[in-house]
Every structure is written in structure tokens, then in C-alpha cells.
DRENKEBA-877364 format. One record per residue: residue number from 1; residue in three letters; x negated, y, z of N, C-alpha, C in turn. Coordinates in nm, 4 decimals, decimal comma. Example, Ala and Ser with C-alpha at 12.3 -4.5 7.8 and 13.67 -1.06 7.14 Angstrom:
REM DRENKEBA-877364
+-----+------+----------+----------+----------+----------+----------+----------+----------+----------+----------+
: seq : type :      nc1 :      nc2 :      nc3 :     cac1 :     cac2 :     cac3 :      cc1 :      cc2 :      cc3 :
+-----+------+----------+----------+----------+----------+----------+----------+----------+----------+----------+
:   1 :  Ala :  -1,3190 :  -0,5690 :   0,7800 :  -1,2300 :  -0,4500 :   0,7800 :  -1,3200 :  -0,3300 :   0,7800 :
:   2 :  Ser :  -1,2850 :  -0,2250 :   0,7080 :  -1,3670 :  -0,1060 :   0,7140 :  -1,2900 :   0,0030 :   0,7870 :
+-----+------+----------+----------+----------+----------+----------+----------+----------+----------+----------+
This chain:
REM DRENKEBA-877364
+-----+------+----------+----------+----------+----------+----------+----------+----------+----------+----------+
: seq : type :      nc1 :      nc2 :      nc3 :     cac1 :     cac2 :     cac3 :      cc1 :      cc2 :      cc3 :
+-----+------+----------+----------+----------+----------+----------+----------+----------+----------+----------+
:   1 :  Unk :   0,5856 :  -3,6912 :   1,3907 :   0,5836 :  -3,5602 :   1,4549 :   0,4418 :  -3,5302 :   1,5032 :
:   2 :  Unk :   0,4249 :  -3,4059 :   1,4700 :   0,2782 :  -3,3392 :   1,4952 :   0,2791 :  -3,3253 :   1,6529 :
:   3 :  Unk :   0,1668 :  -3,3674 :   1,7559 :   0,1323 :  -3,3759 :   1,8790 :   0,0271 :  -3,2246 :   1,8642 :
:   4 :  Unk :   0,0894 :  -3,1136 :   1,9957 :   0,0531 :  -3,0192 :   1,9792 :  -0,0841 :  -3,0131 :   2,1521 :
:   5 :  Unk :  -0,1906 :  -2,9677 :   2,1060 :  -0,2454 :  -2,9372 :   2,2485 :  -0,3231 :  -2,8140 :   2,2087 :
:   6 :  Unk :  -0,2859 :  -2,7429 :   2,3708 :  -0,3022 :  -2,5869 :   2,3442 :  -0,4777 :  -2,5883 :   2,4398 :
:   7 :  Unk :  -0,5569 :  -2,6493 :   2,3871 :  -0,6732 :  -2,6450 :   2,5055 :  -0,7874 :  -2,4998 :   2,4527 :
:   8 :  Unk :  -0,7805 :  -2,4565 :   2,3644 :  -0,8504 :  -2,3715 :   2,3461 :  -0,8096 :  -2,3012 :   2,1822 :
:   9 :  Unk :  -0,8833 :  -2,1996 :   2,1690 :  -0,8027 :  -2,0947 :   2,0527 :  -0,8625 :  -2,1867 :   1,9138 :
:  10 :  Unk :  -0,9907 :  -2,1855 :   1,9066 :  -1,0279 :  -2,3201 :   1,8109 :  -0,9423 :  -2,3860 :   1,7391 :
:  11 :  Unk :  -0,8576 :  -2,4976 :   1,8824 :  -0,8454 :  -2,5758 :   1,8657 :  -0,6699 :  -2,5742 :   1,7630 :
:  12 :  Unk :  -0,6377 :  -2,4379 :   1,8544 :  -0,4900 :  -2,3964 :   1,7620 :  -0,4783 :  -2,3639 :   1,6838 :
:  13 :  Unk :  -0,6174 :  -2,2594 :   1,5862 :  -0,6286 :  -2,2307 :   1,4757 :  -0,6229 :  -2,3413 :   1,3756 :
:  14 :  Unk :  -0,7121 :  -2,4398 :   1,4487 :  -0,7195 :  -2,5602 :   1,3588 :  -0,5314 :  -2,6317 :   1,3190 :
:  15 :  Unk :  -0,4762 :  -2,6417 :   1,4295 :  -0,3533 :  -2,7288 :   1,4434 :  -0,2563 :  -2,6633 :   1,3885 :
:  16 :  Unk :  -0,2557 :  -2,5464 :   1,3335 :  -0,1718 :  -2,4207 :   1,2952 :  -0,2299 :  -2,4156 :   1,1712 :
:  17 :  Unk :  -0,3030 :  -2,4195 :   1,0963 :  -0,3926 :  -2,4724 :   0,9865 :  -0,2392 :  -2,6187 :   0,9092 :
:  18 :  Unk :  -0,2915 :  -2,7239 :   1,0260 :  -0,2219 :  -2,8500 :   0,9745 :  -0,0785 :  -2,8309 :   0,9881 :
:  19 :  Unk :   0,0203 :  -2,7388 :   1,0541 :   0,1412 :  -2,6781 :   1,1038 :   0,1799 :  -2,6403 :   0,9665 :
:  20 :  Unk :   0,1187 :  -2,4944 :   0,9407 :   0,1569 :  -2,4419 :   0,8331 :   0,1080 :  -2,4622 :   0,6679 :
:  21 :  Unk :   0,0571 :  -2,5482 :   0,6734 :   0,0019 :  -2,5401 :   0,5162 :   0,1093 :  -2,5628 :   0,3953 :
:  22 :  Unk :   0,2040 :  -2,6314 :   0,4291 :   0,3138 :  -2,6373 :   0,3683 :   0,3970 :  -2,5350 :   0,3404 :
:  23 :  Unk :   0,3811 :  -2,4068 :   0,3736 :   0,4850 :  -2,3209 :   0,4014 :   0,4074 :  -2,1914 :   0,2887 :
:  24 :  Unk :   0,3434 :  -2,2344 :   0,1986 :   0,2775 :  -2,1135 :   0,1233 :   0,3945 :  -2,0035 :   0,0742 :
:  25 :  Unk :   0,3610 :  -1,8647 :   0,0977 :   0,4639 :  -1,7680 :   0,0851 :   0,3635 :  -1,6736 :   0,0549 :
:  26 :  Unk :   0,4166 :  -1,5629 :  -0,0460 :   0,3473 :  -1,4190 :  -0,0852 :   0,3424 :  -1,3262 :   0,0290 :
:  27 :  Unk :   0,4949 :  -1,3763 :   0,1077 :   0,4760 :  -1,2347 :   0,2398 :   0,5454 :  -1,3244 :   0,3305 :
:  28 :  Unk :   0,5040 :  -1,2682 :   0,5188 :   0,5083 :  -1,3096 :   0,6142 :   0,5979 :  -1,2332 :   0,6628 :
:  29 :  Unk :   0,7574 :  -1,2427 :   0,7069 :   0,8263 :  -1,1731 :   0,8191 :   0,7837 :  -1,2279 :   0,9730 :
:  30 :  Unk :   0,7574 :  -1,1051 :   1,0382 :   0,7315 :  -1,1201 :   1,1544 :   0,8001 :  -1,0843 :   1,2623 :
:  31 :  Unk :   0,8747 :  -1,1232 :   1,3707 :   0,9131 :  -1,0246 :   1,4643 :   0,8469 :  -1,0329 :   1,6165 :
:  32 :  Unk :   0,7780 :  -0,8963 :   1,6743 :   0,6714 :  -0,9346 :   1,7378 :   0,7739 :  -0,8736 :   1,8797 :
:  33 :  Unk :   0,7313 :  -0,9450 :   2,0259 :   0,8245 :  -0,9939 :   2,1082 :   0,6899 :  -0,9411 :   2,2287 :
:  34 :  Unk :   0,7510 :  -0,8678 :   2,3401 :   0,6525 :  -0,8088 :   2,4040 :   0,6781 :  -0,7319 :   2,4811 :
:  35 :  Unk :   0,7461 :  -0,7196 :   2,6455 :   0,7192 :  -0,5673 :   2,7005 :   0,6772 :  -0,5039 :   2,7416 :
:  36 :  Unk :   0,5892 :  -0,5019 :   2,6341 :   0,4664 :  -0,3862 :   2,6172 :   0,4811 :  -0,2919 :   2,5127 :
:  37 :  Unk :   0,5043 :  -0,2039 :   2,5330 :   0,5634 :  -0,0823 :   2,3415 :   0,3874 :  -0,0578 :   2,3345 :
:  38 :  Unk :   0,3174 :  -0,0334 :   2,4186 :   0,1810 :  -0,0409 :   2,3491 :   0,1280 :  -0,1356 :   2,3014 :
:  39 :  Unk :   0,1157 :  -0,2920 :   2,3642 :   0,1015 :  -0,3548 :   2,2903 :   0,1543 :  -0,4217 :   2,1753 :
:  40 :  Unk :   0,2659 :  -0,3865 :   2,1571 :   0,3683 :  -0,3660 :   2,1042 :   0,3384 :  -0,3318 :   1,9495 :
:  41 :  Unk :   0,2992 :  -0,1535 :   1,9718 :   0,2339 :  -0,0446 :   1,9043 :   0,0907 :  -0,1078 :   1,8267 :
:  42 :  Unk :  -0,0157 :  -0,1373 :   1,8837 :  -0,0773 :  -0,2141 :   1,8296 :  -0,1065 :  -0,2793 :   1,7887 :
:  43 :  Unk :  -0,0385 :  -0,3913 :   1,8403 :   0,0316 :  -0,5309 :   1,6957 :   0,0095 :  -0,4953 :   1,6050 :
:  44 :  Unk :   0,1268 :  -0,3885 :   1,5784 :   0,2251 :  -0,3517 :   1,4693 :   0,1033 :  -0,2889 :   1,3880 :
:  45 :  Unk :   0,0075 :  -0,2157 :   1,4510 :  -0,0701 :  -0,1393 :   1,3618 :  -0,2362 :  -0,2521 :   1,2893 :
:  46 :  Unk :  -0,2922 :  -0,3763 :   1,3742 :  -0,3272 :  -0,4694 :   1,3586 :  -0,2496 :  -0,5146 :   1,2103 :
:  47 :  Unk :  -0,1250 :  -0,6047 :   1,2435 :  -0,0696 :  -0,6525 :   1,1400 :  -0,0673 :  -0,6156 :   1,0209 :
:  48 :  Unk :  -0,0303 :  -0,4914 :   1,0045 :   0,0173 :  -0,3877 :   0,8772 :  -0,0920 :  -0,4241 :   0,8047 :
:  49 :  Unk :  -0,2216 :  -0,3812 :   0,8647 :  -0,3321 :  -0,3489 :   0,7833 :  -0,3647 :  -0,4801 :   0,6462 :
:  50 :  Unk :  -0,2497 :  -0,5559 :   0,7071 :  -0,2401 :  -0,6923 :   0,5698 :  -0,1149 :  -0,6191 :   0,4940 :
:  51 :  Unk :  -0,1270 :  -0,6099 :   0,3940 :  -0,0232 :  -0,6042 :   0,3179 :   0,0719 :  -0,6909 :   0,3210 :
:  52 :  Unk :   0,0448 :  -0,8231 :   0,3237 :   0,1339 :  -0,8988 :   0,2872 :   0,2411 :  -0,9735 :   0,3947 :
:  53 :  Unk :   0,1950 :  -0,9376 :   0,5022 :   0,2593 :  -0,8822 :   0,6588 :   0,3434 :  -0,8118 :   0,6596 :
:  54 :  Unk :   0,4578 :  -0,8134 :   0,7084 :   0,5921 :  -0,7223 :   0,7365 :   0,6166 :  -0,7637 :   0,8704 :
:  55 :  Unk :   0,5817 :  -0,6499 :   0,9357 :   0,7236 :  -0,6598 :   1,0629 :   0,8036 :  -0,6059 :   1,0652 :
:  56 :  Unk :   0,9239 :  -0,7263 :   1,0453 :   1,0732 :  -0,6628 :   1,0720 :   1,1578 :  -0,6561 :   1,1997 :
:  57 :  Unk :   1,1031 :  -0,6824 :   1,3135 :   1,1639 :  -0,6443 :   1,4227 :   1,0745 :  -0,6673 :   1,5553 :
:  58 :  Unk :   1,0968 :  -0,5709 :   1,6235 :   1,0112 :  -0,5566 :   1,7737 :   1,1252 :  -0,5994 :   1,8960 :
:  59 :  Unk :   1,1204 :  -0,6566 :   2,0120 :   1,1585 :  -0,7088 :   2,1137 :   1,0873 :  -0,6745 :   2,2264 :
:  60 :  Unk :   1,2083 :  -0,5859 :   2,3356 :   1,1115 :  -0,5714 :   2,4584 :   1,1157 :  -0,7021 :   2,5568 :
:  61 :  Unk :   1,2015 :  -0,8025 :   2,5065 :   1,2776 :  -0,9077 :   2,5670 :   1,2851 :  -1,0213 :   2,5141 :
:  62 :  Unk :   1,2811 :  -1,1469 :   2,5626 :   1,3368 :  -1,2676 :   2,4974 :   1,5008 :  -1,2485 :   2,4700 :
:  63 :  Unk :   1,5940 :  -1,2049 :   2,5387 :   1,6797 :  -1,1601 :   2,5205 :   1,7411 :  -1,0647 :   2,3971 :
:  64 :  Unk :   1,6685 :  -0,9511 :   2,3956 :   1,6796 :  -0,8600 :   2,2645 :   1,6091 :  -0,9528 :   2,1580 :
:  65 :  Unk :   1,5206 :  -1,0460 :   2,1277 :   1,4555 :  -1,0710 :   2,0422 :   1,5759 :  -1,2082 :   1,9994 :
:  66 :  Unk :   1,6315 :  -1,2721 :   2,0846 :   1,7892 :  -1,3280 :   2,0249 :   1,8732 :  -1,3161 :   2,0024 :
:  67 :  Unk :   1,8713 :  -1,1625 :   2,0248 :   1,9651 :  -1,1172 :   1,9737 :   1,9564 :  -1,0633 :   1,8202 :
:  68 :  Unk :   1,8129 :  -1,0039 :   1,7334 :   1,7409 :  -0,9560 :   1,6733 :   1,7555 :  -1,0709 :   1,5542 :
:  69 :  Unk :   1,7281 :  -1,2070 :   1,5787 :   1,6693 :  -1,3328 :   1,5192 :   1,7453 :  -1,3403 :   1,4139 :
:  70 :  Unk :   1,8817 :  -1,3713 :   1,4395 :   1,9770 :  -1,4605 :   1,3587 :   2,0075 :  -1,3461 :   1,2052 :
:  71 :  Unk :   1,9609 :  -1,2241 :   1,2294 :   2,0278 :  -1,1040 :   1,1486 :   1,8784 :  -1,1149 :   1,0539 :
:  72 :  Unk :   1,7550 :  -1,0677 :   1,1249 :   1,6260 :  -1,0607 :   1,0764 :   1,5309 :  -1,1270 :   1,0045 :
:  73 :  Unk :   1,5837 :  -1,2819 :   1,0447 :   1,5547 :  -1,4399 :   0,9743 :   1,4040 :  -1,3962 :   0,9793 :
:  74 :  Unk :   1,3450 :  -1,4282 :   1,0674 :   1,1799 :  -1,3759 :   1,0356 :   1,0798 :  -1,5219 :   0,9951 :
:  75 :  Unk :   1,0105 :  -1,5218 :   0,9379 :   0,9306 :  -1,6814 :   0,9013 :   0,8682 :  -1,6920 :   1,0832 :
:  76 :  Unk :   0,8178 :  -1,6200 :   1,1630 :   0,6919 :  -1,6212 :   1,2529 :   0,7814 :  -1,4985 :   1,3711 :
:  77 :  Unk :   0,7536 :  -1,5708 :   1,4570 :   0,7679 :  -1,5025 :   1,6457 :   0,6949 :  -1,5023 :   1,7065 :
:  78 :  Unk :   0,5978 :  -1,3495 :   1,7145 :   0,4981 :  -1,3392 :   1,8229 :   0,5804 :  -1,3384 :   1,9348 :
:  79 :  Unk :   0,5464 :  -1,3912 :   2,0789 :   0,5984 :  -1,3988 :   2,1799 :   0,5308 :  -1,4159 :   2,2769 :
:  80 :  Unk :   0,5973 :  -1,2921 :   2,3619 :   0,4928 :  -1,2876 :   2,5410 :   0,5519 :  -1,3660 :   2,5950 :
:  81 :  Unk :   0,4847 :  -1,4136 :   2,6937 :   0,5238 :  -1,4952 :   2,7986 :   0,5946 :  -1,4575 :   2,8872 :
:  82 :  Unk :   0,5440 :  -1,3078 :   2,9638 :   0,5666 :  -1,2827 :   3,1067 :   0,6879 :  -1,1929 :   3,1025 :
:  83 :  Unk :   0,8170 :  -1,1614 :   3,0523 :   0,8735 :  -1,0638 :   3,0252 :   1,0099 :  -1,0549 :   3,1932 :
:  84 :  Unk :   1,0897 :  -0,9297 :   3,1512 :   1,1856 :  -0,9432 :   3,2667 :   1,3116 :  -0,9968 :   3,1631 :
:  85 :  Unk :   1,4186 :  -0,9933 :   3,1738 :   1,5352 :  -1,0215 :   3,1607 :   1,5727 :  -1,1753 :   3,1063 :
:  86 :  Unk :   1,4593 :  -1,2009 :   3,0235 :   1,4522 :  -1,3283 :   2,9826 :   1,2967 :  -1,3295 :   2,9250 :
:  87 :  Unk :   1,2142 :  -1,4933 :   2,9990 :   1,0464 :  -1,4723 :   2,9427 :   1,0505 :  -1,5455 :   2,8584 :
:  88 :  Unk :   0,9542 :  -1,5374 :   2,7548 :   0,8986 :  -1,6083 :   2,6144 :   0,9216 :  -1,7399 :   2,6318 :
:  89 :  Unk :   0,9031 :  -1,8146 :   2,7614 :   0,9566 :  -1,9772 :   2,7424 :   1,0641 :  -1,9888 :   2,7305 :
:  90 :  Unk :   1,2000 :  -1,9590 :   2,7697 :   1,3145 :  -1,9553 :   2,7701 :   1,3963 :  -1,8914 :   2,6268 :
:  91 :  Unk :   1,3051 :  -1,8032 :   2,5764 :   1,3671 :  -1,7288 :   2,4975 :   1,3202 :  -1,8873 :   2,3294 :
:  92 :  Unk :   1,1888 :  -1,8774 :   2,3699 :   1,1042 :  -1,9925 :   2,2665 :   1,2139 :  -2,0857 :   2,2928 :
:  93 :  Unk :   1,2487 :  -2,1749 :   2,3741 :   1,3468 :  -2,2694 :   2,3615 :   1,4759 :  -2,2820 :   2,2902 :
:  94 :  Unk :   1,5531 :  -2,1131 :   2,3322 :   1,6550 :  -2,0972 :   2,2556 :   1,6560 :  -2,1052 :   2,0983 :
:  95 :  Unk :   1,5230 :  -2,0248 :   2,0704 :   1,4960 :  -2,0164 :   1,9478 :   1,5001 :  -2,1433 :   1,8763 :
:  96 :  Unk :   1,4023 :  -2,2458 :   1,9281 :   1,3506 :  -2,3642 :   1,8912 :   1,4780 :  -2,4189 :   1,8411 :
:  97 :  Unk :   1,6183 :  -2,4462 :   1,9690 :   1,6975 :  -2,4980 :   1,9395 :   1,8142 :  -2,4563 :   1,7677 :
:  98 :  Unk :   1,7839 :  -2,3670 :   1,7234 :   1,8667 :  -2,3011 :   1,6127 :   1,8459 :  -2,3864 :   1,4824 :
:  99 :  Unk :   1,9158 :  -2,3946 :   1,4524 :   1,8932 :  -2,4290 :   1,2876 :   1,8144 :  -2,3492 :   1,1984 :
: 100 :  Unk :   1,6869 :  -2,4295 :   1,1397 :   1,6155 :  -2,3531 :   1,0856 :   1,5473 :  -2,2196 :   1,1219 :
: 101 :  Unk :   1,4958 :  -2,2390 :   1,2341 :   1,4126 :  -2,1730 :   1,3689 :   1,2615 :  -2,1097 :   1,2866 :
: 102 :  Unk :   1,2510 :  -1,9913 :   1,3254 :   1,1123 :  -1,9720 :   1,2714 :   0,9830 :  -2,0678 :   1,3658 :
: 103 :  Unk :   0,8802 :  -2,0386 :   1,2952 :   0,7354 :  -2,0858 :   1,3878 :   0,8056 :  -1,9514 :   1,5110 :
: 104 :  Unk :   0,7697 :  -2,0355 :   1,6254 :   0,7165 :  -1,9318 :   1,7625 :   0,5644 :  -1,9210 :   1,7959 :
: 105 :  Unk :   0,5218 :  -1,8689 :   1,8221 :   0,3370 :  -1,8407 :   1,9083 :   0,3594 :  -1,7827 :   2,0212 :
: 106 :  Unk :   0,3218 :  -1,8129 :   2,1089 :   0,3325 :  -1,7646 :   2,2192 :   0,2100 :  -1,6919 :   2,2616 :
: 107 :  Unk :   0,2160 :  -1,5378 :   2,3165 :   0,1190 :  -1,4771 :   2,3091 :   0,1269 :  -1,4168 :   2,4830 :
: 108 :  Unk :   0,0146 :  -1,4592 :   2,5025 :   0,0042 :  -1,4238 :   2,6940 :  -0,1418 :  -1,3895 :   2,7552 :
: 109 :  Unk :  -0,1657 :  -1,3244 :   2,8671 :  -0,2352 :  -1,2902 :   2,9024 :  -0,3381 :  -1,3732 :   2,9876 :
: 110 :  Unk :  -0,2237 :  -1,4964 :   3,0239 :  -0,2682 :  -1,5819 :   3,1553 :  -0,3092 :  -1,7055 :   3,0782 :
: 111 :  Unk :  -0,3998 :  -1,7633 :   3,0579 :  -0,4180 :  -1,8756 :   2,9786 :  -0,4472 :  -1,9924 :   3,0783 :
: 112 :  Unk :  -0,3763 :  -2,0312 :   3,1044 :  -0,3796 :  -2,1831 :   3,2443 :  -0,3453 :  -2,2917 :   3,1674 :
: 113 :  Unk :  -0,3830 :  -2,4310 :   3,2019 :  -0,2936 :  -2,5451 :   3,1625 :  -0,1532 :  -2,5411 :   3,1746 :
: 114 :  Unk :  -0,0930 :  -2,4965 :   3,2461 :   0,0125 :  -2,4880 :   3,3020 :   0,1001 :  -2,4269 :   3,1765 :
: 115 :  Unk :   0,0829 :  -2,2749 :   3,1596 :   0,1328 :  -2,2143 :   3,0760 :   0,1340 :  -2,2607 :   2,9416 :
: 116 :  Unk :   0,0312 :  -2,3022 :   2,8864 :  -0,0325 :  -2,3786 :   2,7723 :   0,0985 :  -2,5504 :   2,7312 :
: 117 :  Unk :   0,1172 :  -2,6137 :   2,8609 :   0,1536 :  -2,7525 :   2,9004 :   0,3350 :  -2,6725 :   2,8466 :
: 118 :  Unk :   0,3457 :  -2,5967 :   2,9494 :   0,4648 :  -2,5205 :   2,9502 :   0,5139 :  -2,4651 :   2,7847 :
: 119 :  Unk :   0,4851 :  -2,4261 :   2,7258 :   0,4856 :  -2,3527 :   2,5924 :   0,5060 :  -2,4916 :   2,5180 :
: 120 :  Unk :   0,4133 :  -2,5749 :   2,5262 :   0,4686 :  -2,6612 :   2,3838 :   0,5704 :  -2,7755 :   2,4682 :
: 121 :  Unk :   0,6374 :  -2,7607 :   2,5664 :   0,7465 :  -2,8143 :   2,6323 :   0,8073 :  -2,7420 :   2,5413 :
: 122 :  Unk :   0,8585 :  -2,6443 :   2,5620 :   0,9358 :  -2,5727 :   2,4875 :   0,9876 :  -2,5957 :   2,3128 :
: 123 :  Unk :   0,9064 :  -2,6272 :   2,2423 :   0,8495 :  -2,6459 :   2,1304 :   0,7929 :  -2,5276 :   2,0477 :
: 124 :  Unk :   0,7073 :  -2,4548 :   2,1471 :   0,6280 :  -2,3464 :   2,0715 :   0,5285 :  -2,4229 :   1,9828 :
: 125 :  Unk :   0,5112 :  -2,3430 :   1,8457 :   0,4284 :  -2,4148 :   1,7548 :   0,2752 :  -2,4038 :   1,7484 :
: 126 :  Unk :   0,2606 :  -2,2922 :   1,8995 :   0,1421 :  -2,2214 :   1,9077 :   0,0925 :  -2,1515 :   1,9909 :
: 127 :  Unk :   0,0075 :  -2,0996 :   2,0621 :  -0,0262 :  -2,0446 :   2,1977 :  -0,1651 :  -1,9766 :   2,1625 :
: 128 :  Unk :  -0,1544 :  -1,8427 :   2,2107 :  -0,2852 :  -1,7608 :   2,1560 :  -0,3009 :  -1,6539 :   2,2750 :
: 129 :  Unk :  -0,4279 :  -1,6422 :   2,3735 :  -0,4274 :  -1,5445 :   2,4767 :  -0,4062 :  -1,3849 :   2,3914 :
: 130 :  Unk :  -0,3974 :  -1,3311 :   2,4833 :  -0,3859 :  -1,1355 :   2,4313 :  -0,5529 :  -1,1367 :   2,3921 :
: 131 :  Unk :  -0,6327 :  -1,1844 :   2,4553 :  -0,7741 :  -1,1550 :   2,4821 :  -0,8472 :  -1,2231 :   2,3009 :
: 132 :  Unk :  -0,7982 :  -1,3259 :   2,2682 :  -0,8330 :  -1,3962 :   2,1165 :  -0,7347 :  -1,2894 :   2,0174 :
: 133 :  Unk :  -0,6427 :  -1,2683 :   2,0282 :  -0,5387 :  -1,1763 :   1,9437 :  -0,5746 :  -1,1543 :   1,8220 :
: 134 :  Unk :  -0,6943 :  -1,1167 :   1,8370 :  -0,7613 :  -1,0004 :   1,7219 :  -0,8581 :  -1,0856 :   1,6674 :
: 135 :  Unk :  -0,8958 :  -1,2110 :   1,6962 :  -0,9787 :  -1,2718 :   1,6305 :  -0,9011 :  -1,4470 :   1,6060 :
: 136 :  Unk :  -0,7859 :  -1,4250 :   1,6597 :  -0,7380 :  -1,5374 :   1,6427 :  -0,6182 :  -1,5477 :   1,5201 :
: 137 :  Unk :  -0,5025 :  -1,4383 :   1,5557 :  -0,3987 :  -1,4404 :   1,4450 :  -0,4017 :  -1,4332 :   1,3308 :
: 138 :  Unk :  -0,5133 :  -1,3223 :   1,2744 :  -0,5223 :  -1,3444 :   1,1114 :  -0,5519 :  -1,5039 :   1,0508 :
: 139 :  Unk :  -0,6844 :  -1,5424 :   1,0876 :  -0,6889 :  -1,6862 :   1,0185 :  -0,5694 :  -1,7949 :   1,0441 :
: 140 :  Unk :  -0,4519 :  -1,7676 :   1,1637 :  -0,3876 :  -1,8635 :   1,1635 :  -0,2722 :  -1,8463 :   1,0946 :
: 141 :  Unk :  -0,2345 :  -1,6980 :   1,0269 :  -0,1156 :  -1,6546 :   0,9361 :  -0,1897 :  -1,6613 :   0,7814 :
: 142 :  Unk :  -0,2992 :  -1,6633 :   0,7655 :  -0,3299 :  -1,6757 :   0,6602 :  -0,2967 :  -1,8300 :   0,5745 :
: 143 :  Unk :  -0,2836 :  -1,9453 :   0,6161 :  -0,2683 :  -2,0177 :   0,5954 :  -0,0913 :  -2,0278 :   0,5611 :
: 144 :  Unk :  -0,0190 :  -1,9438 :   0,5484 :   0,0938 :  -1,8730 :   0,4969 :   0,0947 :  -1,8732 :   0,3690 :
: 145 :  Unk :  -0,0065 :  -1,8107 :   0,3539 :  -0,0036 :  -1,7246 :   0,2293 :  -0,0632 :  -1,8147 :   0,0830 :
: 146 :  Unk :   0,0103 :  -1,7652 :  -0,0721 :  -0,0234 :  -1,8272 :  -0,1619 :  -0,2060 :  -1,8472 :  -0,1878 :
+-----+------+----------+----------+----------+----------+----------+----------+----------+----------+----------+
């Protein structure tokens, strides 16, 4: 079993690199998890600009986004941390636990040890601040792809 440490964006690109290389696919289902509809909104418009990117479902909730999962089968779960009804760790766990579980990433604003320590408790496969987003997710979904 792969030993995950979330100490810097580097270091996850790299470990998400060795995560996914096995998993070569023409296209990426995504369902991006967030309550934020703007950030949300922008994801969505980020992502697209790959073709080979699909998002098939948005989540204002860890809650709605398990509910979303089992129907949507997505390869990849962007996921906030800080949400109300149910947050990205709790929701990441449920997920984790399913049969044949997509990758989770956990995507947050607050980048602490704590949160970082917290996330791959869970068995998130990945941890990326809001602030790296845009310079972090493409190279680490690319390694997806044929």
C-alpha cells in the first residue's frame, strides 16, 4: 500500500503521478463537490477547456454528492473540505468505504497539517489548496489520460 503525505502541492502532483498511472483512460468523469456555485462555476469552466474532461455532476454537499455517486460512477471527486450538512472528510470516508470508490482530492482553502493529516485519514487519494487549483489539477489528471 502506497503511503500518502500531503506536505506540499509538488509533492502530490508527484504521488498522484505514482497513484494514477495505471488507470490510462481517453476521458475523465468528474464530479466536482463544493458550496460554492461560483467556485463551483469556475471549475466547471477551468475543466471543460480539456476536452477530454467531463463533468458529470456538481455537489453543494458531501451529502448531495452521495447521493449523486452511486448513479454517476465518476472516475475522480473534487472535494471541499469546509461544507454544511456534511464536510468533504466525512463525505471522503463514506465514499472511500464503497466498492469500487472513485479517486477523492480534497480541495480546501485552509492548508494546515492538520487538515492535510486529516484527509488522508480518511483515505483521500489527494489534497490540493483552492490557491494551487489552477496550476495544480491539470498535470495531476493528466496522468489519466492515454
Amino acid at each position: 500500500m502506497m503511503t500518502r503525505t500531503y506536505r506540499n502541492s509538488q509533492t502530490l502532483v508527484g504521488q498522484m503521478l505514482g497513484i494514477f498511472k495505471k488507470t490510462r483512460i481517453s476521458s475523465l468523469r468528474i464530479v466536482l463537490v463544493d458550496d460554492s456555485p461560483e467556485f463551483l462555476e469556475s471549475a466547471v469552466r477551468f475543466l471543460s477547456a480539456d476536452p477530454r474532461i467531463h463533468i458529470v455532476g456538481r455537489a453543494l454537499s458531501g451529502k448531495d454528492a452521495l447521493n449523486q455517486i452511486p448513479t454517476l460512477k465518476p472516475d475522480l471527486v473534487l472535494m471541499d473540505l469546509a461544507m454544511p450538512e456534511m464536510n468533504g472528510l466525512e463525505a471522503t470516508r463514506q465514499i472511500k468505504a464503497q466498492p469500487r470508490a472513485p479517486r477523492v482530492v480534497i480541495l480546501t482553502l485552509y492548508d494546515t497539517p492538520e487538515y492535510r493529516s486529516a484527509a488522508e485519514g480518511v483515505g483521500a487519494d489527494g489534497f490540493i489548496t483552492k490557491s494551487d487549483f489552477g496550476t495544480q489539477v491539470l498535470p495531476m489528471l493528466e496522468v489519466f489520460f492515454d
